[in-house]
Biopython code that builds the backbone (N, CA, C, O; Angstrom):
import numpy as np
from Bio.PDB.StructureBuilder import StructureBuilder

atoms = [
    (1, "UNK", "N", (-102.126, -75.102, 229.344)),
    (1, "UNK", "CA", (-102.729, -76.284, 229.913)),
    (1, "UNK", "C", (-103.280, -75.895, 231.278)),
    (1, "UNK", "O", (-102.500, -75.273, 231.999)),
    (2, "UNK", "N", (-104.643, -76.190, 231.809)),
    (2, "UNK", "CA", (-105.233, -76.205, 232.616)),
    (2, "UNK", "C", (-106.318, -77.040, 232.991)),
    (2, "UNK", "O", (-107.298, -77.357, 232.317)),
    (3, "UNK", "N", (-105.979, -77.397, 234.306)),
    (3, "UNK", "CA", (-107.215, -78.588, 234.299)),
    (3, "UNK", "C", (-108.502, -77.841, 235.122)),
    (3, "UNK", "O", (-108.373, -76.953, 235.965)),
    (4, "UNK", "N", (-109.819, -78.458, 234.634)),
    (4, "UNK", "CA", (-110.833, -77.891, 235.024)),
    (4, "UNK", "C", (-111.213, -78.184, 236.167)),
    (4, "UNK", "O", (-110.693, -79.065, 236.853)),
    (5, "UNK", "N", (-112.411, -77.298, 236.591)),
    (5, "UNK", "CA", (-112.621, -77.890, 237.936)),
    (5, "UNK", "C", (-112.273, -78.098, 239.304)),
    (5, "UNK", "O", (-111.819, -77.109, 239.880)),
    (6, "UNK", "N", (-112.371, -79.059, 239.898)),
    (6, "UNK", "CA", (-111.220, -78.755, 240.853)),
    (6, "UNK", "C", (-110.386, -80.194, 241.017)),
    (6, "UNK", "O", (-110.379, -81.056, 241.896)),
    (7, "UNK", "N", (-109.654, -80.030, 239.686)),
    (7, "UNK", "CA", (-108.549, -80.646, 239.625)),
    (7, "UNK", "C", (-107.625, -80.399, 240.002)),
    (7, "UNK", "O", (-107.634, -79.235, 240.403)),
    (8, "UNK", "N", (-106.195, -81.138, 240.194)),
    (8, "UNK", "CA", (-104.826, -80.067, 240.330)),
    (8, "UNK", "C", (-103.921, -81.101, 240.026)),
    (8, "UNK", "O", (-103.997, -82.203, 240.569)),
    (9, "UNK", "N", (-102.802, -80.716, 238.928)),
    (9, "UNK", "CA", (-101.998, -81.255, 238.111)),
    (9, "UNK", "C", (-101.101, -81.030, 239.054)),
    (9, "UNK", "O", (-101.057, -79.892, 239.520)),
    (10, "UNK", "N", (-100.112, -82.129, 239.592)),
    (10, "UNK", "CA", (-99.014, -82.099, 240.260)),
    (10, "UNK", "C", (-97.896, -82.784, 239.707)),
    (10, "UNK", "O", (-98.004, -83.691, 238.882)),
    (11, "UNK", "N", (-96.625, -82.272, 240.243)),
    (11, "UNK", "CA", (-95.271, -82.877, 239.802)),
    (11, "UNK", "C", (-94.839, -83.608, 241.451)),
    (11, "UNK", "O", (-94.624, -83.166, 242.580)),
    (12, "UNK", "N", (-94.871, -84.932, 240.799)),
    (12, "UNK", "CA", (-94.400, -85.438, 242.087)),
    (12, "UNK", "C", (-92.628, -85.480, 242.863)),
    (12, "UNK", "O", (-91.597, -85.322, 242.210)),
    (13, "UNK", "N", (-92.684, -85.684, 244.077)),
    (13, "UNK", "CA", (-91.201, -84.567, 244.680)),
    (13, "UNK", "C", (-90.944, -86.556, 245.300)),
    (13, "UNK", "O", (-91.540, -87.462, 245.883)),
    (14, "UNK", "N", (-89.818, -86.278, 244.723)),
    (14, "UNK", "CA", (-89.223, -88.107, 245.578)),
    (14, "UNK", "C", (-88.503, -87.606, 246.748)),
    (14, "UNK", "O", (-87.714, -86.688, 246.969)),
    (15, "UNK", "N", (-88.966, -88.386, 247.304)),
    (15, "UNK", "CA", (-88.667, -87.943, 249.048)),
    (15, "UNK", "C", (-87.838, -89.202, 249.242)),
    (15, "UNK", "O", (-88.187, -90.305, 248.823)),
    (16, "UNK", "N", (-86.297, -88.865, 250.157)),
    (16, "UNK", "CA", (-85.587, -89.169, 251.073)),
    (16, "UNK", "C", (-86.279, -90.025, 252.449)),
    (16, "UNK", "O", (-85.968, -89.520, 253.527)),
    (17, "UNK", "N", (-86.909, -90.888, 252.500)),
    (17, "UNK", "CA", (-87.719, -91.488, 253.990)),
    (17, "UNK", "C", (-86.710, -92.031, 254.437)),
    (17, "UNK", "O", (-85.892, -92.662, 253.768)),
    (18, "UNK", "N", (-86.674, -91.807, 255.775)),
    (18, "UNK", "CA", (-85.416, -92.064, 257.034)),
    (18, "UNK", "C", (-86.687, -92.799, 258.200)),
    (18, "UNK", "O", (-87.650, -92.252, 258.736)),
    (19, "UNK", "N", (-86.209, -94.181, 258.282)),
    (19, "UNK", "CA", (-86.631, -94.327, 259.833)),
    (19, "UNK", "C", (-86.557, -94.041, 260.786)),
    (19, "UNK", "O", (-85.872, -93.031, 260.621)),
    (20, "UNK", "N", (-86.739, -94.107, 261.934)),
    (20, "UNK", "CA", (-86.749, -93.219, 263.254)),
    (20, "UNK", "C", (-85.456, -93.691, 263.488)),
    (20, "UNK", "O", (-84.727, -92.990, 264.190)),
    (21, "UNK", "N", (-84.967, -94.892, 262.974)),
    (21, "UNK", "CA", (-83.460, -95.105, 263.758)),
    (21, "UNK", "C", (-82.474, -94.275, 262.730)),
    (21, "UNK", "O", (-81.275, -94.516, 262.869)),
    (22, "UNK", "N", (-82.862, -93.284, 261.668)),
    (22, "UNK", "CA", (-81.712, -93.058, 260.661)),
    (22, "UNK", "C", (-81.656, -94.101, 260.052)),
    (22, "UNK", "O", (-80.512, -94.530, 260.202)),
    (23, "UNK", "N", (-82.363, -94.915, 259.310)),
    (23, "UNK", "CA", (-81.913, -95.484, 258.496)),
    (23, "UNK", "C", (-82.226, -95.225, 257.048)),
    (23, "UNK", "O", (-83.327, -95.698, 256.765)),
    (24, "UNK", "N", (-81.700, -94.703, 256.153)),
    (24, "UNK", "CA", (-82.843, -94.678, 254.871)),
    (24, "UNK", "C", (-83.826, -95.228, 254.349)),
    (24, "UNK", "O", (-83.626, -94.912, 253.177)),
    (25, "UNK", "N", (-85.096, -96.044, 254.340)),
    (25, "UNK", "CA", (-85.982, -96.941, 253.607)),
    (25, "UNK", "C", (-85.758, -96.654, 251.803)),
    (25, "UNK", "O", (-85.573, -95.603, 251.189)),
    (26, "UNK", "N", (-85.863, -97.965, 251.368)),
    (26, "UNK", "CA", (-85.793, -98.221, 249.780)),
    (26, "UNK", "C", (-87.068, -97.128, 249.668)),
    (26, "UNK", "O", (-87.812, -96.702, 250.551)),
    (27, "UNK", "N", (-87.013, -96.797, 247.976)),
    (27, "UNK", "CA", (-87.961, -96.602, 247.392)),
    (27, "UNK", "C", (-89.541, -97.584, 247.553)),
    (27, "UNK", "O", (-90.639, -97.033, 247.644)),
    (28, "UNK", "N", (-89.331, -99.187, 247.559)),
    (28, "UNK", "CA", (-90.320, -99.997, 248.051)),
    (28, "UNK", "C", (-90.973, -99.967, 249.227)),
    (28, "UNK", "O", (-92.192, -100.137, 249.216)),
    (29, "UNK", "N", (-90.173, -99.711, 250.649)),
    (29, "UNK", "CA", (-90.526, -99.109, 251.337)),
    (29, "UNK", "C", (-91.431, -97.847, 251.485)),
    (29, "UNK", "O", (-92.519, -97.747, 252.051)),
    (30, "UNK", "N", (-90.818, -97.068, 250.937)),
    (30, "UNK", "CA", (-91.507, -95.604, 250.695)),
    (30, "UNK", "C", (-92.547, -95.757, 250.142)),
    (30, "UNK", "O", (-93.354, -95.134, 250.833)),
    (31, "UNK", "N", (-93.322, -96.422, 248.898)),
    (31, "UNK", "CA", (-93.844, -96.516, 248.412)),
    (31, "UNK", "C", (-95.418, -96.824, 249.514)),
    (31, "UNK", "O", (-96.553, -96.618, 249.084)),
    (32, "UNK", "N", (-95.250, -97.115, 250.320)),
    (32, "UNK", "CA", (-95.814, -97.865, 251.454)),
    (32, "UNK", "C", (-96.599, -96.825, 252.059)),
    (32, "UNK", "O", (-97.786, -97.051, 252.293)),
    (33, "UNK", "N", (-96.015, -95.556, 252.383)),
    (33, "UNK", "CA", (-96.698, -94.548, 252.769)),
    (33, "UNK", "C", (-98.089, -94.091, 252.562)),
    (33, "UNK", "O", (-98.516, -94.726, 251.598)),
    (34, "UNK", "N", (-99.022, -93.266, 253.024)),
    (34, "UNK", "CA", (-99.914, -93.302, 253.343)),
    (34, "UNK", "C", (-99.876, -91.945, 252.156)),
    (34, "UNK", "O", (-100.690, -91.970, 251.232)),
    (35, "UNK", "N", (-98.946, -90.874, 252.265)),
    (35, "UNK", "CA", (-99.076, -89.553, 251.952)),
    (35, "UNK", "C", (-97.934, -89.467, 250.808)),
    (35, "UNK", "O", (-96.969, -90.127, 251.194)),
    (36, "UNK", "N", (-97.738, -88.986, 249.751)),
    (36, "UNK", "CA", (-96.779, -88.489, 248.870)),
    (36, "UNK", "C", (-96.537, -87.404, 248.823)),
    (36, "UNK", "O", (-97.522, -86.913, 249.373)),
    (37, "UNK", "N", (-95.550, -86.156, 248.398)),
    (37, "UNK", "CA", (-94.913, -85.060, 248.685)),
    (37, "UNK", "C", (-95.291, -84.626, 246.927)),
    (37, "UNK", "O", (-95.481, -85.488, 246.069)),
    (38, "UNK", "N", (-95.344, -83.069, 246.650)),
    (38, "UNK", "CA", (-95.911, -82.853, 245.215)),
    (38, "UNK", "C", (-95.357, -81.193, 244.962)),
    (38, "UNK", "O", (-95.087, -80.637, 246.026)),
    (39, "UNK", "N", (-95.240, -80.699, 244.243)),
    (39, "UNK", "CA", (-95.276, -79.329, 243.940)),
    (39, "UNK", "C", (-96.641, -79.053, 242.927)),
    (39, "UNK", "O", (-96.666, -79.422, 241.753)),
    (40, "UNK", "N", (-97.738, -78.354, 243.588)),
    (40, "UNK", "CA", (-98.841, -77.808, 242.274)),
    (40, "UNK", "C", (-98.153, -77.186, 241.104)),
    (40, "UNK", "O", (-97.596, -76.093, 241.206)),
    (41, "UNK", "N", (-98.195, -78.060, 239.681)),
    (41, "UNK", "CA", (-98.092, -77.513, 238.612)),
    (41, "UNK", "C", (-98.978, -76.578, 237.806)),
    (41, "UNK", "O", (-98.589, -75.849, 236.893)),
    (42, "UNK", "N", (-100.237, -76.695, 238.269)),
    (42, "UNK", "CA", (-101.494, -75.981, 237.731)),
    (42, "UNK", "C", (-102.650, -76.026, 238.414)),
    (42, "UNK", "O", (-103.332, -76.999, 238.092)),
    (43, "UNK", "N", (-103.223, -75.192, 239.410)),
    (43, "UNK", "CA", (-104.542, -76.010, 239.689)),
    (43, "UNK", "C", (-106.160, -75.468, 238.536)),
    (43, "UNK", "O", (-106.297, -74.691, 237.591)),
    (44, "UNK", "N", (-106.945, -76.246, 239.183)),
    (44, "UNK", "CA", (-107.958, -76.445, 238.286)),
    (44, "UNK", "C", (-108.921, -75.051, 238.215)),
    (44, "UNK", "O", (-108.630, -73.974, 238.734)),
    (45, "UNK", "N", (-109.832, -75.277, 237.634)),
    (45, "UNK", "CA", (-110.697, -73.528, 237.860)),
    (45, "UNK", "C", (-111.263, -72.781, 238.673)),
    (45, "UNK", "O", (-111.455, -71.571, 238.801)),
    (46, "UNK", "N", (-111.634, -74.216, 239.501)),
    (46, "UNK", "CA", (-112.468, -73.721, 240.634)),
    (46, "UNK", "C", (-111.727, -74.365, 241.764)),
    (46, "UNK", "O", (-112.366, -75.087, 242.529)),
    (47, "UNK", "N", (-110.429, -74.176, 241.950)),
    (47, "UNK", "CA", (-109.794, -74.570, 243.345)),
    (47, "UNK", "C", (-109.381, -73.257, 243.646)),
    (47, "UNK", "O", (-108.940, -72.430, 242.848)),
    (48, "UNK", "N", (-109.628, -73.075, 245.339)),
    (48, "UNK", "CA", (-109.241, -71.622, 245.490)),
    (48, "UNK", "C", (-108.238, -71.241, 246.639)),
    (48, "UNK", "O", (-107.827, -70.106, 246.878)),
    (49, "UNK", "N", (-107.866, -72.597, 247.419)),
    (49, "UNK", "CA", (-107.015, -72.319, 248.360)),
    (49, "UNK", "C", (-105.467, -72.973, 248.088)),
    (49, "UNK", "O", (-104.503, -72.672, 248.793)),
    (50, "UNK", "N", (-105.415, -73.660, 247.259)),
    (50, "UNK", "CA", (-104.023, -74.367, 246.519)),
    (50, "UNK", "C", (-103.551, -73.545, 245.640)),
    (50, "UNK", "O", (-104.257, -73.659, 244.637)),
    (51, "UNK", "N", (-102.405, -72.466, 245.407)),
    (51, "UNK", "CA", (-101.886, -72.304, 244.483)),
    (51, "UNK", "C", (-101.108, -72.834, 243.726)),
    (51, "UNK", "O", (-100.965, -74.040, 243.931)),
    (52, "UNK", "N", (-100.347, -72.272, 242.650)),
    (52, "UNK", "CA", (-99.291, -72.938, 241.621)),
    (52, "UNK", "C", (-97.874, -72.637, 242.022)),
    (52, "UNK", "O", (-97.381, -71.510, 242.075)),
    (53, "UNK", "N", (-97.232, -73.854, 242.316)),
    (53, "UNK", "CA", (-95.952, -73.712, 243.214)),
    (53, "UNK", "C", (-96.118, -74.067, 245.023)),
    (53, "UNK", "O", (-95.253, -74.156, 245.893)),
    (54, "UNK", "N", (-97.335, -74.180, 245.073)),
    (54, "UNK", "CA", (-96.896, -74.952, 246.565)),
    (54, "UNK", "C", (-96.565, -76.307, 246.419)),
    (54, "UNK", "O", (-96.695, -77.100, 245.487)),
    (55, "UNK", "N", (-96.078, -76.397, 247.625)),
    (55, "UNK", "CA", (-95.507, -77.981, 248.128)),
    (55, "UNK", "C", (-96.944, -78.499, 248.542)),
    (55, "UNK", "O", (-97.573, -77.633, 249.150)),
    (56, "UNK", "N", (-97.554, -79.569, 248.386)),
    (56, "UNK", "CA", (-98.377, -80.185, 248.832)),
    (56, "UNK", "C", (-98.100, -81.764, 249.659)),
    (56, "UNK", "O", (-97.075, -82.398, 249.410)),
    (57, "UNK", "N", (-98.976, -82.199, 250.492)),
    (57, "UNK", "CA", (-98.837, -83.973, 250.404)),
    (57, "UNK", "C", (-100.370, -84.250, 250.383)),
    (57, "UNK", "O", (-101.329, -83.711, 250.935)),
    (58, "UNK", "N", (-100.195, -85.511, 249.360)),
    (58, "UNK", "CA", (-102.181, -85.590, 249.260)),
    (58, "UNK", "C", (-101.511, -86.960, 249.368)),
    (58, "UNK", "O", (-100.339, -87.337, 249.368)),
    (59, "UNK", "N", (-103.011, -87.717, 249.485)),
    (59, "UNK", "CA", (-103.362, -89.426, 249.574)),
    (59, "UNK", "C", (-102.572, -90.023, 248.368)),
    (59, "UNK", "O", (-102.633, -89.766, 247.165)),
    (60, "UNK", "N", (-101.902, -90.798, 248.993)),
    (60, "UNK", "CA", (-100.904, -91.994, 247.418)),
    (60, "UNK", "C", (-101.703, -92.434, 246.774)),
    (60, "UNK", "O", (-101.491, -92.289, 245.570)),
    (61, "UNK", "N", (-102.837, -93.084, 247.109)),
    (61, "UNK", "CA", (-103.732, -93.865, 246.312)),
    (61, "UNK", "C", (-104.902, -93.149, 245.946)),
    (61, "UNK", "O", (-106.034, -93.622, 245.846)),
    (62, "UNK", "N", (-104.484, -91.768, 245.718)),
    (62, "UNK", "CA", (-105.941, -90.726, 244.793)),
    (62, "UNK", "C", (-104.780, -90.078, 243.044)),
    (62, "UNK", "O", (-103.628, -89.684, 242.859)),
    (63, "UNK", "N", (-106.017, -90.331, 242.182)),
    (63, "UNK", "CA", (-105.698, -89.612, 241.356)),
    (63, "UNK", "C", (-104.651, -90.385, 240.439)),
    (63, "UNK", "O", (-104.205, -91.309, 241.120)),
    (64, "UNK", "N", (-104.006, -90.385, 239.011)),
    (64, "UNK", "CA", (-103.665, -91.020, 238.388)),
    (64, "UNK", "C", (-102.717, -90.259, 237.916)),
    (64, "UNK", "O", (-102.492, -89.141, 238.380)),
    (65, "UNK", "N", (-101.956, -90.862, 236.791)),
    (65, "UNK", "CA", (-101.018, -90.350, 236.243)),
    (65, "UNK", "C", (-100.865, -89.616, 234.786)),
    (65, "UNK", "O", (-101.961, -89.682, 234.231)),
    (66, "UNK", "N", (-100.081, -89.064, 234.113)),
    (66, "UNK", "CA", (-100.706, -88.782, 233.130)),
    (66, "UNK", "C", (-99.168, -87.624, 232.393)),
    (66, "UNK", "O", (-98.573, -86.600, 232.728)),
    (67, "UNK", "N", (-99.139, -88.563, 231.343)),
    (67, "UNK", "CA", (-98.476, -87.533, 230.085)),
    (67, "UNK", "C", (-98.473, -86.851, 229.343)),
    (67, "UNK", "O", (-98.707, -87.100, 228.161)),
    (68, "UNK", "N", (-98.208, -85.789, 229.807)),
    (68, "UNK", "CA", (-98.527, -83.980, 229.251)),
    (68, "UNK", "C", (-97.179, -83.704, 228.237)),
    (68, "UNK", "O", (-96.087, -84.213, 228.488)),
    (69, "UNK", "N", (-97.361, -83.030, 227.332)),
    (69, "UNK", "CA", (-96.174, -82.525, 226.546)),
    (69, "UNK", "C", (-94.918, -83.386, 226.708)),
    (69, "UNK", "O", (-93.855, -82.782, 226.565)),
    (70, "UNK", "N", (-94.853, -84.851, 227.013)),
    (70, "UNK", "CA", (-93.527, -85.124, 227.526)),
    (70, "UNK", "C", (-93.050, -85.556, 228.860)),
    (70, "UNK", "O", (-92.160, -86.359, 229.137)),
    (71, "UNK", "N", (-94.014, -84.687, 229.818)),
    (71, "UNK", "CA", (-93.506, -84.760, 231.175)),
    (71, "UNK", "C", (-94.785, -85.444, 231.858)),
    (71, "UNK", "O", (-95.900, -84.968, 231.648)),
    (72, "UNK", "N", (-94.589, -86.719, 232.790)),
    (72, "UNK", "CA", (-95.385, -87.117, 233.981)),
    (72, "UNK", "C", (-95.713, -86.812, 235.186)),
    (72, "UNK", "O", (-94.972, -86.797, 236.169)),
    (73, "UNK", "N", (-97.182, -86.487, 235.113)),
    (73, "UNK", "CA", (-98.037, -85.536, 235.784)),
    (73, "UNK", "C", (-98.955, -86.522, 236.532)),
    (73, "UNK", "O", (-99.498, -87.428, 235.900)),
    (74, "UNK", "N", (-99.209, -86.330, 238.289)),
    (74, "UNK", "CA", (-100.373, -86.677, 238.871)),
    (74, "UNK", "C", (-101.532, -85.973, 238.756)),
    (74, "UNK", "O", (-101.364, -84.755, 238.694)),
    (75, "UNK", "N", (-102.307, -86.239, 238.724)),
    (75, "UNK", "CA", (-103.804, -85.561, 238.901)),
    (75, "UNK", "C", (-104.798, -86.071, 239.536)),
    (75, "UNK", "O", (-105.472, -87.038, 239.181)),
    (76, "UNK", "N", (-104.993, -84.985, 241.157)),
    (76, "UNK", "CA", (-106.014, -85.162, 241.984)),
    (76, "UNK", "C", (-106.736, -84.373, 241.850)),
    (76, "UNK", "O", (-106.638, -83.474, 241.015)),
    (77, "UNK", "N", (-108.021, -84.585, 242.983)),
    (77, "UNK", "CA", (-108.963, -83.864, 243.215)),
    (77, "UNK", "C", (-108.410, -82.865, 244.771)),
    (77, "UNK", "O", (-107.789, -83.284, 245.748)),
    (78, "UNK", "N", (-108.833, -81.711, 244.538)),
    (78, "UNK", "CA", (-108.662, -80.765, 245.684)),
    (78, "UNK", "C", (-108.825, -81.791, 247.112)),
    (78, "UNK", "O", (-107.939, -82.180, 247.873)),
    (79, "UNK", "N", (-110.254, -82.044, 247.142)),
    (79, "UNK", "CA", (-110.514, -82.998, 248.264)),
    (79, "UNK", "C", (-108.509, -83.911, 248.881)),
    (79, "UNK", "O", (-107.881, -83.887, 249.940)),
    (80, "UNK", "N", (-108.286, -84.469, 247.682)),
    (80, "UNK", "CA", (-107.169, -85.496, 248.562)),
    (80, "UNK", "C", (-106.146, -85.059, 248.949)),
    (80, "UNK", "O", (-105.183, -85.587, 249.506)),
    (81, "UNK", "N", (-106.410, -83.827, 248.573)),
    (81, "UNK", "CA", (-104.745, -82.771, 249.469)),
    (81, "UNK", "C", (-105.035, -82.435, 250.883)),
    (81, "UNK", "O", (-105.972, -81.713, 251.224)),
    (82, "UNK", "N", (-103.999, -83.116, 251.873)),
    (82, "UNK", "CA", (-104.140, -83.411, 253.413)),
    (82, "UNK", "C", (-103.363, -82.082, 253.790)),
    (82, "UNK", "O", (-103.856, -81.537, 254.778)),
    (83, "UNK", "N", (-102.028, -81.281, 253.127)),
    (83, "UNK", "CA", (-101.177, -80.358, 254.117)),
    (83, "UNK", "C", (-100.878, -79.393, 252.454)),
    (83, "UNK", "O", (-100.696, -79.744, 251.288)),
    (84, "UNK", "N", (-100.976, -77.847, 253.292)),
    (84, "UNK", "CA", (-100.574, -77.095, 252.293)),
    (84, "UNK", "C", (-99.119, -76.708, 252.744)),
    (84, "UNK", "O", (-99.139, -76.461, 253.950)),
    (85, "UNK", "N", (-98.053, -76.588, 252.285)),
    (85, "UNK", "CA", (-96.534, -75.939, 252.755)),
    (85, "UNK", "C", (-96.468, -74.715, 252.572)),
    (85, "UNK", "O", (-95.440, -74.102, 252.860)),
]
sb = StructureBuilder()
sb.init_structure("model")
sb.init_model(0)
sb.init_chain("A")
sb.init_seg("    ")
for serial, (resi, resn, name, xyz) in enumerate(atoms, 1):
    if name == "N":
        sb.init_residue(resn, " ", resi, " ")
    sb.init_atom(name, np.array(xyz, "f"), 0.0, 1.0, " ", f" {name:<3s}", serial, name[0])
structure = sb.get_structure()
């Protein structure tokens, strides 16, 4: 499986969000965020600075979801990835 282009199939990473006072925020909370946390599962053909196995955070509200063999997969465009790890 490979996505074309410059796609990139991600596994999304559920993140722990702590307020500045230590407090944990719900999942609803979290949800709120601007940025989501990801590991690249595959990138696309023509992406050339994202490999397979980085940590990424791209835009929450880019890219959709999607069921591969079983397992639920995001899929953005190169463009909405903000930080490489």
């Amino acid at each position: 499986m490979r996505p074309i282009g410059k796609y990139i199939l991600v596994n999304q990473v559920e993140e722990e969000v702590k307020a500045s006072s230590g407090l944990i925020l719900s999942s609803e909370s979290a949800s709120d965020l601007r940025y989501r946390k990801g590991i690249v599962a595959e990138q696309g053909t023509d992406v050339k600075f994202i490999d397979k196995g980085k940590e990424i955070y791209y835009d929450a509200r880019a890219g959709h979801s999607m069921l591969i063999e079983g397992k639920n997969y995001t899929i953005i465009k190169e463009h909405d990835v903000v930080v490489v790890l």
